[in-house]
VEXVEX-367985 format. One record per residue (C-alpha): residue number from 0; residue in three letters; chain; x, y, z. Coordinates in steps of 0.001 Angstrom, whole numbers, plus 500000, padded with zeros to 6 digits. Each point is the difference from the previous one (the first is absolute). Layout:
N
nr=NUM	rest=ala	kette=A	east=X	north=Y	up=Z
...
***
This chain:
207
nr=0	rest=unk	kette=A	east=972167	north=326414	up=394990
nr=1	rest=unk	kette=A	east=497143	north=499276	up=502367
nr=2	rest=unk	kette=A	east=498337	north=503085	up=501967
nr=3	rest=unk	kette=A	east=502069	north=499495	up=503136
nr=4	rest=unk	kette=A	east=503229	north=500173	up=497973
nr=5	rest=unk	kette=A	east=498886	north=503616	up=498530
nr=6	rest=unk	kette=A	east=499181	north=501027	up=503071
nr=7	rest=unk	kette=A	east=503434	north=499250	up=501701
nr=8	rest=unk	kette=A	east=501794	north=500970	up=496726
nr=9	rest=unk	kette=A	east=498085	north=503559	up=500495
nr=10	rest=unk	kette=A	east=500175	north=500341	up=503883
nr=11	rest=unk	kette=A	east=504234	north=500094	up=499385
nr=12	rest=unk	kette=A	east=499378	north=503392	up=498541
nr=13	rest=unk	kette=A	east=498723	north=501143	up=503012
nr=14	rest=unk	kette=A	east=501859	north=501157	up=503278
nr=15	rest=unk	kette=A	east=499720	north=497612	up=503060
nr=16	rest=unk	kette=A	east=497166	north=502263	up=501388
nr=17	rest=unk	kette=A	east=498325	north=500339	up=497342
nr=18	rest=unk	kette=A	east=500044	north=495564	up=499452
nr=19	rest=unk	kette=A	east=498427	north=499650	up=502970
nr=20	rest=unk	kette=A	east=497105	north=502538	up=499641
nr=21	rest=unk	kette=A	east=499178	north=498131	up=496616
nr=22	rest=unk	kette=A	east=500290	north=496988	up=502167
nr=23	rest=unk	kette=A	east=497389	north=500580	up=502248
nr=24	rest=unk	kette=A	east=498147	north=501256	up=497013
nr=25	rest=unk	kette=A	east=500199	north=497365	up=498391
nr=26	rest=unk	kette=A	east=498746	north=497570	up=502835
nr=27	rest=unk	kette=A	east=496748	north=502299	up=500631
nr=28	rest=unk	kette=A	east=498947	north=499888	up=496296
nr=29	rest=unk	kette=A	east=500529	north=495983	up=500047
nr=30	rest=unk	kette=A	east=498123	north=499934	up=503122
nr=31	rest=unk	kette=A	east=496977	north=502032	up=498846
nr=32	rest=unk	kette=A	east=499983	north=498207	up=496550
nr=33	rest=unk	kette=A	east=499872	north=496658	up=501848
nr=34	rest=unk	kette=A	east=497474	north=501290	up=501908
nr=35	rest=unk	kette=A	east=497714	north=500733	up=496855
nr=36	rest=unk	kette=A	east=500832	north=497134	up=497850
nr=37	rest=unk	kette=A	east=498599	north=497782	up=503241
nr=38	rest=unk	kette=A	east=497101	north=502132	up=500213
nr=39	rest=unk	kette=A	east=499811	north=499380	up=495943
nr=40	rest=unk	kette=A	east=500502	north=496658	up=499037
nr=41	rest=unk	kette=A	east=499324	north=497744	up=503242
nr=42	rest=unk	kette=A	east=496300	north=500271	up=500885
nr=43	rest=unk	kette=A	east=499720	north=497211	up=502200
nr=44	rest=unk	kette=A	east=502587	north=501602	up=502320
nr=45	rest=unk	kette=A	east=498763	north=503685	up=499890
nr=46	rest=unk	kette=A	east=496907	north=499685	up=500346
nr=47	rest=unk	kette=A	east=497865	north=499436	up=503688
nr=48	rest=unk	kette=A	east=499815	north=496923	up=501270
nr=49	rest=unk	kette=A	east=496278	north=498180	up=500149
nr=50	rest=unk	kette=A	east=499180	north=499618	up=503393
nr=51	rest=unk	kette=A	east=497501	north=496865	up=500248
nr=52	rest=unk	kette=A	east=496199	north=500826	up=500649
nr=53	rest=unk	kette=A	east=499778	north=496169	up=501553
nr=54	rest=unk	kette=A	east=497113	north=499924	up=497682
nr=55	rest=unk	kette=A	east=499872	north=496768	up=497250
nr=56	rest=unk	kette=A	east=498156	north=501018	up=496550
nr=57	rest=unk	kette=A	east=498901	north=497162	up=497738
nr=58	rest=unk	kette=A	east=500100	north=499252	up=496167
nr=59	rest=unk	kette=A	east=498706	north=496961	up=499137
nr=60	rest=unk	kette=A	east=500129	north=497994	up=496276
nr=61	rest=unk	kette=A	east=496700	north=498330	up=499339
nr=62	rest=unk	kette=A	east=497001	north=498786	up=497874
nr=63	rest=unk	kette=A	east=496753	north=501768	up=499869
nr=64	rest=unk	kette=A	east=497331	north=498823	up=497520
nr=65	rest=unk	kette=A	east=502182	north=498310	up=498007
nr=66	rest=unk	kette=A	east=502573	north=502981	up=499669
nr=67	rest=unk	kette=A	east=503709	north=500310	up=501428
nr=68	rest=unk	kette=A	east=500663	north=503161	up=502054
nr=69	rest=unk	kette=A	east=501715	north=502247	up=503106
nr=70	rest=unk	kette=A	east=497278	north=500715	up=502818
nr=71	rest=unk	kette=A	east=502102	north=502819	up=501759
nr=72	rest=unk	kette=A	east=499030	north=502816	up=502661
nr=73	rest=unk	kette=A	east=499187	north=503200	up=498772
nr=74	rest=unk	kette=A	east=502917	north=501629	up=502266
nr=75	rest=unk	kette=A	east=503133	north=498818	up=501903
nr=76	rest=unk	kette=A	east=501798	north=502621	up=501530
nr=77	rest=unk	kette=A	east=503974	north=500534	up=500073
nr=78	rest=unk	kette=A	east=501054	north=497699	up=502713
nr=79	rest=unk	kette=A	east=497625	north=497360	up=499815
nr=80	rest=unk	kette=A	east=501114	north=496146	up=498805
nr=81	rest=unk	kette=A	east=498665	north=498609	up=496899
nr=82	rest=unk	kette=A	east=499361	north=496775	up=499685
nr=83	rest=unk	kette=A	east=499419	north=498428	up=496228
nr=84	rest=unk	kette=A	east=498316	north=496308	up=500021
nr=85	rest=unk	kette=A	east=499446	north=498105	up=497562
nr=86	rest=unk	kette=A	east=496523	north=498005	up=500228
nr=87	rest=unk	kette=A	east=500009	north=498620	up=496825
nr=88	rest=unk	kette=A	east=500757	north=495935	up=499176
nr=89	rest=unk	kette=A	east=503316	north=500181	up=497286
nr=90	rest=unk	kette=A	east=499462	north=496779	up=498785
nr=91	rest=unk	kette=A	east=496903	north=501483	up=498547
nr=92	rest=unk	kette=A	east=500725	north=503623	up=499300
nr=93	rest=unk	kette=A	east=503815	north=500157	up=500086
nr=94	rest=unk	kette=A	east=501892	north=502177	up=502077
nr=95	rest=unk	kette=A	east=499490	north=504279	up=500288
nr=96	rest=unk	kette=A	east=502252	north=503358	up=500139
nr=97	rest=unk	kette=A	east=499155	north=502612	up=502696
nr=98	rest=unk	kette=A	east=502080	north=502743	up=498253
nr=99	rest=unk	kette=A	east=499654	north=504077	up=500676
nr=100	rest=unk	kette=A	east=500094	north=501500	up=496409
nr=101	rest=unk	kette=A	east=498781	north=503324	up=498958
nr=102	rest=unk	kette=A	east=496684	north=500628	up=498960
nr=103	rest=unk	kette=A	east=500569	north=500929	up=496357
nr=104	rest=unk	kette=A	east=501857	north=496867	up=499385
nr=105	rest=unk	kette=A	east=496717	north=497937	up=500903
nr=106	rest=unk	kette=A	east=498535	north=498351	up=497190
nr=107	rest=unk	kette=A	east=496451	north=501106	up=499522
nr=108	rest=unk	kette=A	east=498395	north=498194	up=497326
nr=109	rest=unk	kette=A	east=499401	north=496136	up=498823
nr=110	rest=unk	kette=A	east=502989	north=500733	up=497643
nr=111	rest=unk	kette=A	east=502431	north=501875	up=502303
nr=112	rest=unk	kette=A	east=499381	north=497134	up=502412
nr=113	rest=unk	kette=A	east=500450	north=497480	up=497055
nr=114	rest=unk	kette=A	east=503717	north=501943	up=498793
nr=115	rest=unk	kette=A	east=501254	north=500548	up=503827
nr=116	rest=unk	kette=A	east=502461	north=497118	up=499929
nr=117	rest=unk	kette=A	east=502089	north=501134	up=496708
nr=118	rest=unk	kette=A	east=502383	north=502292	up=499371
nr=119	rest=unk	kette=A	east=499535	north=503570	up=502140
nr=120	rest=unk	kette=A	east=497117	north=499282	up=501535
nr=121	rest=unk	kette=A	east=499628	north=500022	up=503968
nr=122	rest=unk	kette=A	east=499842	north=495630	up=500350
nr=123	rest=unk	kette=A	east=503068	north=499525	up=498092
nr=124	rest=unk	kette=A	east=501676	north=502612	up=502444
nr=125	rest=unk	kette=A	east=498692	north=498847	up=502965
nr=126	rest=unk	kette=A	east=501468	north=496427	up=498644
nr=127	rest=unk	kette=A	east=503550	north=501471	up=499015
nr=128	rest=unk	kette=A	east=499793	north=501838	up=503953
nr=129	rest=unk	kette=A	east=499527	north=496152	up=501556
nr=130	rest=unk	kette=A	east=503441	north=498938	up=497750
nr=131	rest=unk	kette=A	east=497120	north=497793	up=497976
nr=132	rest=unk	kette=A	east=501937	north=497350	up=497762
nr=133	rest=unk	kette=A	east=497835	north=499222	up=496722
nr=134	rest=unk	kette=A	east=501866	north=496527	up=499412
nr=135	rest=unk	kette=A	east=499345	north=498848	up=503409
nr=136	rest=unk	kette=A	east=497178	north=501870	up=500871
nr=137	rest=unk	kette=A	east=501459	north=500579	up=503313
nr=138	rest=unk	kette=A	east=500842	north=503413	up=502321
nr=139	rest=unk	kette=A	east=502644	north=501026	up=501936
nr=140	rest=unk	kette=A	east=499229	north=502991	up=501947
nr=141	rest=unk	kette=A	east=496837	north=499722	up=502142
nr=142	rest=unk	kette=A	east=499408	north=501941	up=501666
nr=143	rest=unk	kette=A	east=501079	north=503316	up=497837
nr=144	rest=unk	kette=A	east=500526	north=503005	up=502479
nr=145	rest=unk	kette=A	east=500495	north=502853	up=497402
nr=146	rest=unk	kette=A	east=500341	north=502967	up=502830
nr=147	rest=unk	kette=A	east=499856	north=500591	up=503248
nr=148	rest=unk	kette=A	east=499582	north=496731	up=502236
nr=149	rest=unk	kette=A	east=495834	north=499259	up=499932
nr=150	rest=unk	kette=A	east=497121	north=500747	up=497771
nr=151	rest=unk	kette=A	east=501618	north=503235	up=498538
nr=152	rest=unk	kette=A	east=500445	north=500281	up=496593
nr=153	rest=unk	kette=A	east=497808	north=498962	up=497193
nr=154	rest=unk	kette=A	east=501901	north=499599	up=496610
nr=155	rest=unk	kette=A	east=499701	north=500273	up=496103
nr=156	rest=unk	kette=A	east=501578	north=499132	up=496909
nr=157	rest=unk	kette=A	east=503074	north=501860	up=500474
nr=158	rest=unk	kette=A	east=500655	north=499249	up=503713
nr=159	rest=unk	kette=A	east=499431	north=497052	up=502318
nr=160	rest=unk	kette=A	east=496853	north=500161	up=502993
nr=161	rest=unk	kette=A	east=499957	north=497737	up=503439
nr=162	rest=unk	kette=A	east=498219	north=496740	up=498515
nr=163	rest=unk	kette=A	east=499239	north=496402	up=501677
nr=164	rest=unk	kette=A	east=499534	north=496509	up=497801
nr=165	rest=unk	kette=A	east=497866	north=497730	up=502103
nr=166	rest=unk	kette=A	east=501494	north=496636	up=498697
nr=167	rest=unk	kette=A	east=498101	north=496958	up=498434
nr=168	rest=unk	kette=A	east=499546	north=497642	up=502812
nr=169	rest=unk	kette=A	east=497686	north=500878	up=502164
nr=170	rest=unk	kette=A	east=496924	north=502349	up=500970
nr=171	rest=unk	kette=A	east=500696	north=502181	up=503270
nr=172	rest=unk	kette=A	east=503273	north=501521	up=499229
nr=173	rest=unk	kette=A	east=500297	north=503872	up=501404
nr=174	rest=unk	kette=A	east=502395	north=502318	up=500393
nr=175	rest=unk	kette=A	east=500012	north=503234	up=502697
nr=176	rest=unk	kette=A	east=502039	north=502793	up=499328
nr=177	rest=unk	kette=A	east=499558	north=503563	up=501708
nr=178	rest=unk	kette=A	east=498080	north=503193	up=498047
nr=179	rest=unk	kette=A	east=502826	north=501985	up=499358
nr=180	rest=unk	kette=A	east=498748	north=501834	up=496909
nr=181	rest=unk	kette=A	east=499266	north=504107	up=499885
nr=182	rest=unk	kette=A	east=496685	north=500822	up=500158
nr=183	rest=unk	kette=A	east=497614	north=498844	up=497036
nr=184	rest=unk	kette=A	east=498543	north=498082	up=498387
nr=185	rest=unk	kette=A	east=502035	north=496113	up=499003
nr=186	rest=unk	kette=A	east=498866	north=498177	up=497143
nr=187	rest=unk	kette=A	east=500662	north=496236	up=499442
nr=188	rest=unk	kette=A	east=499623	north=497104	up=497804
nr=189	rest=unk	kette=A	east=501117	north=496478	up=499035
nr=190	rest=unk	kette=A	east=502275	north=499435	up=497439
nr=191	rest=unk	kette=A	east=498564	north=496674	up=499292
nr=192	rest=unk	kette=A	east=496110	north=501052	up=500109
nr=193	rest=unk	kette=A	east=500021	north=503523	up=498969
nr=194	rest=unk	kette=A	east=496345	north=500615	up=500260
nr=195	rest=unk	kette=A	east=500739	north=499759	up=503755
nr=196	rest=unk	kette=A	east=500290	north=503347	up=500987
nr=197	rest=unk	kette=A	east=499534	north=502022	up=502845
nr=198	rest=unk	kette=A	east=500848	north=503034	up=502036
nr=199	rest=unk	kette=A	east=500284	north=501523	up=503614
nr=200	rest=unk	kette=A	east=500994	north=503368	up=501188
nr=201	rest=unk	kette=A	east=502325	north=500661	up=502446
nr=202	rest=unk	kette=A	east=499468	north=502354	up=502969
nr=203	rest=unk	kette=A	east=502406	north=502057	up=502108
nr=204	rest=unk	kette=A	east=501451	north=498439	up=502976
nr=205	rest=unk	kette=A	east=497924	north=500921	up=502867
nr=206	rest=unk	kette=A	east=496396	north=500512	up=497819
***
């Protein structure tokens, strides 16, 4: 017997007042516990919307002195568009990640960097996020939106952050997607290069 069958089962007891007070008891407590399990479980809908800043931020994947990295500003501020390019030639360096991930899961020395694609270690994650196939060596979710829709939520082991794959073509590939994160700091790296890492914090809409 399911919940609603109790309850009806139990109501009978009752006089035809008193079944309709519990009715409209009933409905308030569903109500309010709908309310809270909204407020609970779906971020995306209860929290604020973004409004736009009309403002276009830029993180660019390049080569300086011989080295791979992110040249990103300092600050963006809720609101603003971010716009991720990649500068680099694939047919020379391969293709990148632009994935939000925590800062403790950030490999920090020659042999993190050297272990992050194996078993519980932030690359393989960020690989298992994009749907990577090991036999084919191919993805099928790109991009990954873990949370809310833009740059929100940065990821770890255990659960999935808003990533990008540039592809293998070609050089000049971007994607834009709105700030949308809480004040803070946002951490990033590619999967595929891990010593590219960088950072950029995140003011309050209207700084």
């Amino acid at each position: 017997m399911n919940y609603a069958e109790a309850g009806i089962t139990f109501c009978n007891f009752f006089t035809t007042f008193e079944r309709n007070l519990l009715k409209k008891h009933l409905v308030l407590v569903v109500a309010a516990a709908a309310a809270v399990m909204l407020a609970s479980f779906s971020p995306a809908l209860a929290g604020a919307a973004v409004t736009p800043t009309g403002v276009t931020q830029t993180i660019t994947m390049n080569v300086e002195k011989g080295a791979l990295g992110f040249v990103a500003p300092e600050t963006v501020t809720q609101g603003d568009a971010l716009k991720v390019i990649n500068e680099t030639n694939p047919k020379k360096v391969g293709p990148h990640t632009f994935s939000l991930v925590t800062q403790p899961t950030l490999p920090k020395t020659p042999k993190a960097t050297k272990s992050c694609f194996t078993p519980k270690h932030i690359c393989m994650s960020i690989a298992k996020w994009h749907g990577f196939n090991p036999k084919t060596e191919k993805i099928t979710v790109n991009p990954v939106e873990a949370g809310p829709e833009g740059w929100s939520t940065m990821g770890n082991n255990s659960k999935e952050g808003d990533s990008w794959f540039t592809g293998e073509k070609k050089e000049g590939t971007s994607i834009t997607e709105q700030v949308t994160a809480q004040p803070g700091t946002l951490y990033f790296i590619c999967a595929i290069h891990p010593g590219m890492q960088g950072k950029t914090t995140v003011l309050p809409a209207g700084s």
